[in-house]
py3Dmol code that shows the C-alpha trace and the ligand (Angstrom):
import py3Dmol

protein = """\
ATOM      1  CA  UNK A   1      14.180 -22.129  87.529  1.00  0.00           C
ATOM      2  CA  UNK A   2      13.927 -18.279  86.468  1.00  0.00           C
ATOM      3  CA  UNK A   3      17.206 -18.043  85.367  1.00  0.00           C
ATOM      4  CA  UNK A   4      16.871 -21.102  82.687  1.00  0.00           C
ATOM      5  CA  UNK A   5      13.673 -19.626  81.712  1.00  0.00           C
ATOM      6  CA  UNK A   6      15.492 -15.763  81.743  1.00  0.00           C
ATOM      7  CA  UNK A   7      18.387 -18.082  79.517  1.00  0.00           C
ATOM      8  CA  UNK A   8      15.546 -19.209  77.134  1.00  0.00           C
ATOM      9  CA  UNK A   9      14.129 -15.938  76.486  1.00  0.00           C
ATOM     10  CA  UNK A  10      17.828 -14.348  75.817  1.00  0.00           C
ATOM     11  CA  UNK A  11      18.642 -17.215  73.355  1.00  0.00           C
ATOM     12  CA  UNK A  12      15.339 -16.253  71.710  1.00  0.00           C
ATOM     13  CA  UNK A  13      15.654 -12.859  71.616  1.00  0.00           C
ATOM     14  CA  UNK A  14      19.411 -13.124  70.471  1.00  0.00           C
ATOM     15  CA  UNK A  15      18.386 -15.512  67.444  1.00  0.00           C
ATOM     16  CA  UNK A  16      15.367 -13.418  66.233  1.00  0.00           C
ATOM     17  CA  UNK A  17      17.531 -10.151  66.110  1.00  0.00           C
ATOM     18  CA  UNK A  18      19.796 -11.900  64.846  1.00  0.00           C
ATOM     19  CA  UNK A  19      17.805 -12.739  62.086  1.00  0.00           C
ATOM     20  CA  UNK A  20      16.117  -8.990  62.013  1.00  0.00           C
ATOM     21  CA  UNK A  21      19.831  -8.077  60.896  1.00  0.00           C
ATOM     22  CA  UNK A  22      20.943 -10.559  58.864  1.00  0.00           C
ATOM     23  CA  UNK A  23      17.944 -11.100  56.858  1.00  0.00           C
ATOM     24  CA  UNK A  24      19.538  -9.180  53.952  1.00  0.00           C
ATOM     25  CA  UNK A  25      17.850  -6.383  51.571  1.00  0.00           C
ATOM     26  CA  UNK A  26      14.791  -7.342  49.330  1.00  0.00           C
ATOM     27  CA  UNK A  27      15.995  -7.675  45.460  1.00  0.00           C
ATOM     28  CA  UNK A  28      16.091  -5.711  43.159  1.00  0.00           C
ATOM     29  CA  UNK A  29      13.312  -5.011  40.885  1.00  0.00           C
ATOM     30  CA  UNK A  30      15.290  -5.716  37.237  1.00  0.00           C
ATOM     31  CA  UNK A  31      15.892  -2.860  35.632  1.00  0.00           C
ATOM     32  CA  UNK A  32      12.889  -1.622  33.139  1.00  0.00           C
ATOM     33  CA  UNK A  33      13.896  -2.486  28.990  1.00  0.00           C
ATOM     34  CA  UNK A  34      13.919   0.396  26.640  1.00  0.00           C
ATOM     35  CA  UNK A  35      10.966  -0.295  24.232  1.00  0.00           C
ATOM     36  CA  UNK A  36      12.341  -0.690  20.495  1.00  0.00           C
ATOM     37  CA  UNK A  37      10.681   2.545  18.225  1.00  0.00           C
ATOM     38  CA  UNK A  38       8.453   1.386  15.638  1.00  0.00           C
ATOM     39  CA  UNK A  39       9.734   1.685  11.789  1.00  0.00           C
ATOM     40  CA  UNK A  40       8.721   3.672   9.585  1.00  0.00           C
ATOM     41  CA  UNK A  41       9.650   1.529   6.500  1.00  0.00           C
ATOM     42  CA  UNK A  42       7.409   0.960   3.767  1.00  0.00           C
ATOM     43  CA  UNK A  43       5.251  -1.886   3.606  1.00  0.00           C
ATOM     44  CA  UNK A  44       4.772  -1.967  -0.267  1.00  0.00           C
ATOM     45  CA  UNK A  45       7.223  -1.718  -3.027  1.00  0.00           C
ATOM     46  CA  UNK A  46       7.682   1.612  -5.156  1.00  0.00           C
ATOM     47  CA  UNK A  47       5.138   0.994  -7.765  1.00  0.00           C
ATOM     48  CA  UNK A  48       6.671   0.520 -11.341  1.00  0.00           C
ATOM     49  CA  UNK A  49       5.841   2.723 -14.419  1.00  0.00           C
ATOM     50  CA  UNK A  50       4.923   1.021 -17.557  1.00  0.00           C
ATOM     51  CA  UNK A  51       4.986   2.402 -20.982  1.00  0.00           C
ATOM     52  CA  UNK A  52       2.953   1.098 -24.075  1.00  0.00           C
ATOM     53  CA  UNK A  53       3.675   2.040 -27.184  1.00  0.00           C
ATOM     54  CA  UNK A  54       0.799   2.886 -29.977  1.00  0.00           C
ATOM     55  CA  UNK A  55       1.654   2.094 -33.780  1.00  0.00           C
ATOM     56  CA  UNK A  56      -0.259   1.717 -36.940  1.00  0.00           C
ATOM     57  CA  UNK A  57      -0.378  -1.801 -35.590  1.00  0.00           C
ATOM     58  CA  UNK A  58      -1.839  -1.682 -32.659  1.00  0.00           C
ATOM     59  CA  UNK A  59      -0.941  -1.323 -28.705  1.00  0.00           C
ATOM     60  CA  UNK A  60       2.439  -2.927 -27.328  1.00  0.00           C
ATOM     61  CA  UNK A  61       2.177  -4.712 -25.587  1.00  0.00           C
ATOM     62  CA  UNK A  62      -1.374  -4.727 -25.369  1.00  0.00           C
ATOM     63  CA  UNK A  63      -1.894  -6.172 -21.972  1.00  0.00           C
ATOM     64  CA  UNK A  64       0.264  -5.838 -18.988  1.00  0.00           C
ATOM     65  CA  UNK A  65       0.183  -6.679 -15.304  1.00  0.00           C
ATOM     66  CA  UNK A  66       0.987  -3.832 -12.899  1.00  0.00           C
ATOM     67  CA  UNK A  67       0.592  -3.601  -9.049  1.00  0.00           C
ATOM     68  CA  UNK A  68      -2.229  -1.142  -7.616  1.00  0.00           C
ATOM     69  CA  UNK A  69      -0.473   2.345  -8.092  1.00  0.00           C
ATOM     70  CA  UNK A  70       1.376   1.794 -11.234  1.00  0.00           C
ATOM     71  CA  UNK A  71       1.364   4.067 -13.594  1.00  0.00           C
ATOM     72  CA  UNK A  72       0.924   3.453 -17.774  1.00  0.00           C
ATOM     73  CA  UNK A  73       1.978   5.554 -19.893  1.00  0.00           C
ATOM     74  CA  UNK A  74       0.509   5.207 -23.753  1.00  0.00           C
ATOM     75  CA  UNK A  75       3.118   7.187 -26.405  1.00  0.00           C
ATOM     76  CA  UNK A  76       1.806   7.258 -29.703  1.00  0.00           C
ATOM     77  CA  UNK A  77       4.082   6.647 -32.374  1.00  0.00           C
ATOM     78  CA  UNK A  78       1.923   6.096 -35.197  1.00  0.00           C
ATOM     79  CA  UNK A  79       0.615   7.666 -38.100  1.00  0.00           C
ATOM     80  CA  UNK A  80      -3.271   7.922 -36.585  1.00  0.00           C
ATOM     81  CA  UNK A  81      -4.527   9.936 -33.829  1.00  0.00           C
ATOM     82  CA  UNK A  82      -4.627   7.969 -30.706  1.00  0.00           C
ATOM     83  CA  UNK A  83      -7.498   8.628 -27.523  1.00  0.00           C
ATOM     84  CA  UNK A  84      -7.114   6.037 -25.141  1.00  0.00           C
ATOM     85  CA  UNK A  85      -9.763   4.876 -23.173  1.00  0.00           C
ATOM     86  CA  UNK A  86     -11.884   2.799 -20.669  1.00  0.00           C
ATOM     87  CA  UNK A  87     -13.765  -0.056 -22.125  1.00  0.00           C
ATOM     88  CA  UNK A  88     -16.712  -0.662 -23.153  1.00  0.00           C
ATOM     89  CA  UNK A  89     -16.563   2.016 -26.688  1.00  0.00           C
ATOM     90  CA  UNK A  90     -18.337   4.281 -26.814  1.00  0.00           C
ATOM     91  CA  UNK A  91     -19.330   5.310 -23.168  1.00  0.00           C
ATOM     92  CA  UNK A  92     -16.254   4.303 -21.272  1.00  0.00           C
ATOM     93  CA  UNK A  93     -17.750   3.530 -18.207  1.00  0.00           C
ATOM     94  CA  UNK A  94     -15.761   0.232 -17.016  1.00  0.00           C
ATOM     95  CA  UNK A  95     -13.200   1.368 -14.535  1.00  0.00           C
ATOM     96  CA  UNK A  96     -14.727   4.338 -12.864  1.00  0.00           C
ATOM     97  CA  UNK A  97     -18.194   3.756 -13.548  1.00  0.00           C
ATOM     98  CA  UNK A  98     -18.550   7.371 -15.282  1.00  0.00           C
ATOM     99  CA  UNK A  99     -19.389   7.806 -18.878  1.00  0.00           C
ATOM    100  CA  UNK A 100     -17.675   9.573 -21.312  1.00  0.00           C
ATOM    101  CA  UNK A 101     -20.066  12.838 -21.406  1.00  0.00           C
ATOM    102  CA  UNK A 102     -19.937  12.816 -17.749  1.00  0.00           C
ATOM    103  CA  UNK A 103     -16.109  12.511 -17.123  1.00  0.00           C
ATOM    104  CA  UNK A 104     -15.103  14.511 -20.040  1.00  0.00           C
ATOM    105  CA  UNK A 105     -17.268  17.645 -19.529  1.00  0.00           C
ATOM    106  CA  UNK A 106     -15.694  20.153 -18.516  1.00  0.00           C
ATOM    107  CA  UNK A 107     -15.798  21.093 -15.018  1.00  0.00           C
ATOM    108  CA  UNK A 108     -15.435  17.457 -13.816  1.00  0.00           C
ATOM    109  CA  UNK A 109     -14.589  17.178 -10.541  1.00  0.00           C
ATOM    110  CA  UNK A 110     -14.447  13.563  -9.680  1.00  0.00           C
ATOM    111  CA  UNK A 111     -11.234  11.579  -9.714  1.00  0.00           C
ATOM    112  CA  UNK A 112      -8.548  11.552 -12.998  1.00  0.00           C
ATOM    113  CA  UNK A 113     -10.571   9.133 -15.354  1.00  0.00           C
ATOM    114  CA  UNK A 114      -9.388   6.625 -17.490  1.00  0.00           C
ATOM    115  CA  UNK A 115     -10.226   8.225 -20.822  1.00  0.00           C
ATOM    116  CA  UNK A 116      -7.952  10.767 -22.301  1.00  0.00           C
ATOM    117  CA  UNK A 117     -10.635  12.490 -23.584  1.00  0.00           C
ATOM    118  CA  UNK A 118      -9.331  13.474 -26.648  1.00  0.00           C
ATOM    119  CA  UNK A 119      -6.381  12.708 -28.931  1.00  0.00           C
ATOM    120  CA  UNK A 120      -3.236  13.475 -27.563  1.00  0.00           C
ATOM    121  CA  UNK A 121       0.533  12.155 -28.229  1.00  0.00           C
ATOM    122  CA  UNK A 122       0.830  10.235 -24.916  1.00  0.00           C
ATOM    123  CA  UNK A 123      -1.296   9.877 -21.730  1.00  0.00           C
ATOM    124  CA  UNK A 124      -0.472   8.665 -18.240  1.00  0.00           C
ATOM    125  CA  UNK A 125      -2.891   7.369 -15.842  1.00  0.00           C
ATOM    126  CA  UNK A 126      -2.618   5.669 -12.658  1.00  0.00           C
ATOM    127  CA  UNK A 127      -4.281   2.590 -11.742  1.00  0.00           C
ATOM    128  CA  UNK A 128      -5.457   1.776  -8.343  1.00  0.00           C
ATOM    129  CA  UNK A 129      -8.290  -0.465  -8.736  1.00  0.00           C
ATOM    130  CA  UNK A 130      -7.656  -4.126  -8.573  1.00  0.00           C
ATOM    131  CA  UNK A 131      -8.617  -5.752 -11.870  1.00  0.00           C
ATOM    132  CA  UNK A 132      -8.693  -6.472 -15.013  1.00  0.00           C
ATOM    133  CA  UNK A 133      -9.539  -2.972 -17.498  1.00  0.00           C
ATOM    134  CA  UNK A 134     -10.136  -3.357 -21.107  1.00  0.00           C
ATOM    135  CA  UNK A 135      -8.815  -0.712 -23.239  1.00  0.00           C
ATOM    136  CA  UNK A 136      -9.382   0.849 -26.555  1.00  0.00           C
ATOM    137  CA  UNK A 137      -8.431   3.596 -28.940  1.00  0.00           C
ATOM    138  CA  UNK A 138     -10.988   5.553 -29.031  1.00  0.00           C
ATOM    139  CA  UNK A 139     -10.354   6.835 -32.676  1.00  0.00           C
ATOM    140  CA  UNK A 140      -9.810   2.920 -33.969  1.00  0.00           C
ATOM    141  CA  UNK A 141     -11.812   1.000 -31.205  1.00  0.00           C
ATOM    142  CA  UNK A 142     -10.644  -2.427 -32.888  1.00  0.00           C
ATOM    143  CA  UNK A 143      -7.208  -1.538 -31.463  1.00  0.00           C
ATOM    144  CA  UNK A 144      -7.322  -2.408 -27.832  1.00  0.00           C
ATOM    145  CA  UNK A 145      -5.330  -4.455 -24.932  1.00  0.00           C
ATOM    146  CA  UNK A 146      -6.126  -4.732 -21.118  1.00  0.00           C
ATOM    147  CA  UNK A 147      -4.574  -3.650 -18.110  1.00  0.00           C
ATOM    148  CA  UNK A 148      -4.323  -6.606 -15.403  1.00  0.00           C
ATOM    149  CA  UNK A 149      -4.408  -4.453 -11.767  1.00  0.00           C
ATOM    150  CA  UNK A 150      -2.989  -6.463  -8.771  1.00  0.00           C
ATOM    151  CA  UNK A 151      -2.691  -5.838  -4.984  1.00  0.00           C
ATOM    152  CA  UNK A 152       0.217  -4.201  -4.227  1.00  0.00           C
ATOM    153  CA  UNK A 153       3.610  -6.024  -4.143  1.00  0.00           C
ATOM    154  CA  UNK A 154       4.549  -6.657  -0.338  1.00  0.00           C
ATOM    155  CA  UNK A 155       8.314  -6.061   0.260  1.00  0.00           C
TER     156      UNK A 155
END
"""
ligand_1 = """\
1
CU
Cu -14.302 4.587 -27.177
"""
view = py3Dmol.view(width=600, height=400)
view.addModel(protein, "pdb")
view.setStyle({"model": 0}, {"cartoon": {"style": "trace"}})
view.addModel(ligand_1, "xyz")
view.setStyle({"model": 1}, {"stick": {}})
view.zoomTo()
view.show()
C-alpha cells in the first residue's frame, strides 16, 4: 500500500519537474521600432513676385491675384509721376488701417505701409493680408486696379 502511494508521488514529482524544465523561456518582447524624424519641408509654396507695369494708360494689369506673401512690384514707365497707394484717395487707410499723415511721417514705426509715399520709379510691397485692396495713383487717382490677396498656396 505505501509503496503504490510512494509510486504515485514519484510519478508526480517526475511529471511536474518535468514540466519545471521543459516549460521553455518566456518570448521575447519584439524589438522596439525606430520612430521616423519629423520633416522639415515646407508647408506652403514659395510665394510668387508680380510686377505691374504703370503707363500713360493706366496700371497693367490692373488687378491681380497673389497668395498671402507675394510680393508686387509697380515700375513706372510712363511719362507722369507715379505714387502708388492704398485705397480710399486721399487718406489711404484701407489695408493697414493708417492714414496717409500717420504712415508717411517720418519716424513711423509701424509695419511697411501700402503707400509709397511719394513718387518714385517703382515700389515693392508685400502683401500678407487676405483680401481684396484697391489701389490708386496717388498723383492721377482715376488710374487704379486691385490686388486680390489669397491664403497661401498649400503644396
Ligand atoms: Cu491717394
Amino acid at each position: 500500500m505505501n509503496g503504490k502511494i510512494l509510486g504515485i508521488v514519484a510519478v508526480v514529482l517526475v511529471v511536474l519537474g518535468g514540466w519545471y524544465v521543459f516549460q521553455g523561456t518566456p518570448a521575447q518582447a519584439p524589438a522596439a521600432t525606430t520612430p521616423t524624424p519629423a520633416t522639415t519641408t515646407p508647408t506652403t509654396a514659395t510665394a510668387p513676385s508680380v510686377t505691374i507695369t504703370y503707363t500713360n494708360q493706366g496700371f497693367s494689369p490692373e488687378s491681380v491675384t497673389v497668395p498671402s506673401g507675394a510680393t508686387v512690384t509697380f515700375v513706372n514707365q510712363s511719362s507722369n509721376k507715379m505714387w502708388v497707394a492704398s485705397d480710399p484717395h486721399p487718406t489711404h487707410q484701407g489695408y493697414d488701417g493708417t492714414t496717409r499723415s500717420q504712415h508717411c511721417a517720418a519716424g513711423y514705426t509701424g509695419p511697411a505701409p501700402f503707400d509709397q509715399c511719394s513718387a518714385g520709379d517703382s515700389f515693392s510691397f508685400t502683401f500678407i493680408k487676405i483680401g481684396t485692396w484697391g489701389y490708386h495713383n496717388h498723383g492721377a487717382p482715376s488710374n487704379k486696379g486691385s490686388i486680390t490677396v489669397t491664403p497661401p498656396t498649400p503644396i
